[in-house]
N, CA, C and O of each residue as an XYZ file, in Angstrom:
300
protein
N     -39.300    -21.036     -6.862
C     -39.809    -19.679     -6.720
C     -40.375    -19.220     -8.064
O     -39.679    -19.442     -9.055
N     -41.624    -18.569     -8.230
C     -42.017    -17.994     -8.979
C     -41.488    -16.441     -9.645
O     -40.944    -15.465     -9.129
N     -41.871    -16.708    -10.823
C     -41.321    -15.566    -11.822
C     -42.505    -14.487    -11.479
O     -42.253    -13.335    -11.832
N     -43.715    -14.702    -10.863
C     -44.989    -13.771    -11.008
C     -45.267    -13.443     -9.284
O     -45.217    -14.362     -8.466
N     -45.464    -12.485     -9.013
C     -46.163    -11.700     -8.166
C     -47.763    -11.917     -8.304
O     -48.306    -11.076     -9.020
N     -48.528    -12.809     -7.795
C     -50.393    -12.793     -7.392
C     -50.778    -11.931     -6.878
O     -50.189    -11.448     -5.910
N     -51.802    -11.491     -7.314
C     -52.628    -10.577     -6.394
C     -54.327    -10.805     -6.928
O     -54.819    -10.535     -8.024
N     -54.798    -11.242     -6.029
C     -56.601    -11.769     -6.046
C     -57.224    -10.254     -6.107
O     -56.877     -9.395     -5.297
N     -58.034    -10.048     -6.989
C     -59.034     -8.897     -6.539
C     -60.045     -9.584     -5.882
O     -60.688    -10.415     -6.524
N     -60.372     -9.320     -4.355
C     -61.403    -10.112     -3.462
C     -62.632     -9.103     -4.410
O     -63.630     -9.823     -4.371
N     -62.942     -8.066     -5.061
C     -63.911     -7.378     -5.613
C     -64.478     -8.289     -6.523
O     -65.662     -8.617     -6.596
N     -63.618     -8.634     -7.148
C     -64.009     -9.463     -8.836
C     -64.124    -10.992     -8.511
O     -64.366    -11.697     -9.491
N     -64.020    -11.497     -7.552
C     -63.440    -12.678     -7.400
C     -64.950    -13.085     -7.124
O     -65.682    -12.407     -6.402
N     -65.346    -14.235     -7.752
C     -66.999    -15.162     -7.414
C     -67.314    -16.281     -7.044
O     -68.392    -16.846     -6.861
N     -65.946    -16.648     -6.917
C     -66.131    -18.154     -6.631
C     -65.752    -19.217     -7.693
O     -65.857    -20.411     -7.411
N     -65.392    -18.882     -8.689
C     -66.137    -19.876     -9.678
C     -65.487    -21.120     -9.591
O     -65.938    -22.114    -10.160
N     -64.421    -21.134     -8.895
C     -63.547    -22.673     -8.524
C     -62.543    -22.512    -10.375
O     -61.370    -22.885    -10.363
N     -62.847    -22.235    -11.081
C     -62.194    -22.493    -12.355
C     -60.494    -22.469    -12.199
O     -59.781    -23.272    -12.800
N     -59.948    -21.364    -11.250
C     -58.439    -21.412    -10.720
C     -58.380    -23.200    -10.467
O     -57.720    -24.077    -11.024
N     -59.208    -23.226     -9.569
C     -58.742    -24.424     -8.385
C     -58.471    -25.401     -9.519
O     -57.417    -26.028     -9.625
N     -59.676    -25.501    -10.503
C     -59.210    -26.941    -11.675
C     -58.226    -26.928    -12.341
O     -57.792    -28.022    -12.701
N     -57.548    -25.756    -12.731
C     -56.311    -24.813    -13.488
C     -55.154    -25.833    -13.039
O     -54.371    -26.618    -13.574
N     -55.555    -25.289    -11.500
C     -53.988    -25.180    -10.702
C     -54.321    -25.748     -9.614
O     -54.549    -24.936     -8.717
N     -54.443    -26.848     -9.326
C     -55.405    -27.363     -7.803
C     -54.252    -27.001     -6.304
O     -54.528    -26.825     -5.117
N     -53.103    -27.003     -6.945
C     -51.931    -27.067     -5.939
C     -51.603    -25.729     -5.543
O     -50.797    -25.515     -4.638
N     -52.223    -24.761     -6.213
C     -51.574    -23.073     -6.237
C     -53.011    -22.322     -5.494
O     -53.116    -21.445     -4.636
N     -53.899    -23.024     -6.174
C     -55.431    -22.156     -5.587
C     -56.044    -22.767     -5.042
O     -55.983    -23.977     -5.264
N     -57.041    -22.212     -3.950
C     -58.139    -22.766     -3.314
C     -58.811    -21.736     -2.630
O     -58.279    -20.666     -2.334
N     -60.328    -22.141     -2.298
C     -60.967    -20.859     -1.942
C     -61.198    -20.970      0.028
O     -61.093    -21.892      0.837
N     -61.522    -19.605      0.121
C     -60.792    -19.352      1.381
C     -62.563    -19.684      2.074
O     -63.443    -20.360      1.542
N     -62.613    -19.005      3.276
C     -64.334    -19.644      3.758
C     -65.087    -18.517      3.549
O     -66.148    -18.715      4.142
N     -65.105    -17.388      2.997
C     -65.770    -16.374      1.946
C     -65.571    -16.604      0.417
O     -65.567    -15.817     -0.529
N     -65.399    -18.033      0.507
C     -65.730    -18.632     -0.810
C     -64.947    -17.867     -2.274
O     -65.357    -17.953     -3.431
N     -64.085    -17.343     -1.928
C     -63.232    -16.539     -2.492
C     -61.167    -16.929     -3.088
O     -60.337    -17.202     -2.222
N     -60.904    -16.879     -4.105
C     -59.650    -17.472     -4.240
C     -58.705    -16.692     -3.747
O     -58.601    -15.467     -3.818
N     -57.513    -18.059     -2.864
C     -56.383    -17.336     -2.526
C     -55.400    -18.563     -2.845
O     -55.797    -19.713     -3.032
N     -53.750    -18.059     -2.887
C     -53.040    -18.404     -2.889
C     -52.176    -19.935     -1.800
O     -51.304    -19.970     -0.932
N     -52.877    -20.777     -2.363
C     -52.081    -21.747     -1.235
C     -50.406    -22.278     -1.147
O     -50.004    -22.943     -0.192
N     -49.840    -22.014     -1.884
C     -48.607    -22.628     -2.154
C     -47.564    -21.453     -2.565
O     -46.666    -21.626     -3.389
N     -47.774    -20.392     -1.967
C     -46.857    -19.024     -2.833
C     -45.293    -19.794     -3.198
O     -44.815    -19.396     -4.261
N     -44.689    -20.544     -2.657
C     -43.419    -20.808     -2.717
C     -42.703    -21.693     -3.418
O     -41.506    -21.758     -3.695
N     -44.104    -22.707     -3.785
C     -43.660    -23.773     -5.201
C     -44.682    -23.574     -6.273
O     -45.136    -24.609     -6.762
N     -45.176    -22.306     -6.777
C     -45.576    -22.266     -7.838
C     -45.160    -22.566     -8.663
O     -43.949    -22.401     -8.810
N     -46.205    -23.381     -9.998
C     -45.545    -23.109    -10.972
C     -46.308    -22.697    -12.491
O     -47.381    -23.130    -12.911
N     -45.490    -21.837    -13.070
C     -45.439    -20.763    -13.663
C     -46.503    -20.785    -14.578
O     -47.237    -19.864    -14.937
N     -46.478    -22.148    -14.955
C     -47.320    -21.997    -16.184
C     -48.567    -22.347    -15.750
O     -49.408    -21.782    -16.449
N     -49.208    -23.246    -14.637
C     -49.944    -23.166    -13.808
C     -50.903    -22.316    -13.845
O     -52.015    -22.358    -14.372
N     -50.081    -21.117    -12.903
C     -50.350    -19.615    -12.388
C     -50.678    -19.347    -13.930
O     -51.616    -20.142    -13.983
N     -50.612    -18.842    -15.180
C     -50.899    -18.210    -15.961
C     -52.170    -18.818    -16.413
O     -53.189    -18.136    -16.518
N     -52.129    -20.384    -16.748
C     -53.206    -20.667    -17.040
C     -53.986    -20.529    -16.212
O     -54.859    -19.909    -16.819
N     -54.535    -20.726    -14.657
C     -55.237    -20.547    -13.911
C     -55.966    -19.043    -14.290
O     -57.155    -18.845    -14.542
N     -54.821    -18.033    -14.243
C     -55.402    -16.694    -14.364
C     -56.083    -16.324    -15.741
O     -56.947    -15.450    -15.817
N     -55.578    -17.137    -16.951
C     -56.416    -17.165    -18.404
C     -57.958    -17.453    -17.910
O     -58.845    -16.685    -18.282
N     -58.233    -18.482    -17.135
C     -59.434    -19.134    -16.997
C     -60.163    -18.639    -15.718
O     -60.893    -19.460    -15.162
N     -60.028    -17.116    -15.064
C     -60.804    -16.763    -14.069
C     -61.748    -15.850    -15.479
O     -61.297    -15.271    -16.468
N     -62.862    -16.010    -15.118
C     -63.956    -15.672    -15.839
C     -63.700    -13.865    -15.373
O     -63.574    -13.181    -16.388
N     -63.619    -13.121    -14.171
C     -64.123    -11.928    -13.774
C     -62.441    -11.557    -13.607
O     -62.169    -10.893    -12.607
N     -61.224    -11.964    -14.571
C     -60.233    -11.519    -14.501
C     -59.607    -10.698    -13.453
O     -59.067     -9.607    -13.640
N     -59.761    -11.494    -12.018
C     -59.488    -11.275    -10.587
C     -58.187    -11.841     -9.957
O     -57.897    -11.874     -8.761
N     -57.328    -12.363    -11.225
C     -56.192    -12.786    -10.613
C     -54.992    -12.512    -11.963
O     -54.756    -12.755    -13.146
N     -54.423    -11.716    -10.554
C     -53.179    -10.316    -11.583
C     -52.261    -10.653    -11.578
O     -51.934    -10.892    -10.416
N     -51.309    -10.913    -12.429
C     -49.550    -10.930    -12.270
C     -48.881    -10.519    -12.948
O     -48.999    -10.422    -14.169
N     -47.591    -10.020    -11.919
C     -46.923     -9.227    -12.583
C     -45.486     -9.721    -12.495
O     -45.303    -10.230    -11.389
N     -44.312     -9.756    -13.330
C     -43.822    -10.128    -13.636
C     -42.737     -9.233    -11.943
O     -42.718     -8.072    -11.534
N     -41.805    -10.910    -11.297
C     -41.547     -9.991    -10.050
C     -39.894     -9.037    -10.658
O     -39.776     -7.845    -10.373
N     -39.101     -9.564    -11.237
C     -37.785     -8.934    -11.783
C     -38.283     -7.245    -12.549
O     -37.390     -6.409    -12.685
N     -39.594     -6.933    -12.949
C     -39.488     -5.811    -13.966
C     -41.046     -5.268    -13.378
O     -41.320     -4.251    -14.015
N     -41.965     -5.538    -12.557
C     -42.790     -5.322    -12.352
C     -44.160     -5.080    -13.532
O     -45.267     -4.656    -13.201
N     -43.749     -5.471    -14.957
C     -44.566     -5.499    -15.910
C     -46.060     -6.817    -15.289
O     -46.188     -7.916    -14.749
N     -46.901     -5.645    -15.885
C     -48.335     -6.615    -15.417
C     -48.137     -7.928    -16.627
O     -47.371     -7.810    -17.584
N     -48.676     -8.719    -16.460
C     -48.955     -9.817    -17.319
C     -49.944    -10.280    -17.743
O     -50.133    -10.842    -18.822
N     -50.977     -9.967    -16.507
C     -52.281    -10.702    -16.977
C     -53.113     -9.748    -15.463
O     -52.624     -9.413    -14.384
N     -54.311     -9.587    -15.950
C     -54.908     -8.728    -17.370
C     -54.214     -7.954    -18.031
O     -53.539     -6.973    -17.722
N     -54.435     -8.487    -19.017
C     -53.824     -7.330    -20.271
C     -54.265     -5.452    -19.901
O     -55.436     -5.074    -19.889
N     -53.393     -4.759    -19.704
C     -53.903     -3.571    -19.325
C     -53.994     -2.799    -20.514
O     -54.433     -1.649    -20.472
């Protein structure tokens, strides 16, 4: 189980596949060519962060699930 809560902004989100190379096991894009979550239940952690370092239009949010602190984007 993951330490982070995902959440995709479908707004910001372009496609760029850059998650999927990140994290091939956690992301993949849906058929609006858009990233979602494939594996919510064996994430892993460091994965998920790097994936979300490397979305260009900073469309993939997490927040820490024990304290609800955001993590990424930096707010």
């Amino acid at each position: 189980m993951s330490k982070y809560k995902i959440t995709i902004d479908k707004n910001r989100c372009v496609g760029s596949t850059l998650c999927m190379m990140e994290a091939p096991d956690i992301f993949a894009l849906d058929e609006e060519h858009q990233a979602h979550v494939i594996a919510p239940d064996t994430l892993d952690d460091e994965g998920v962060l790097t994936a979300a370092h490397a979305c260009p239009m900073n469309a993939i949010f997490l927040e820490e699930i024990e304290t609800g602190k955001r993590i990424w984007p930096r707010a």
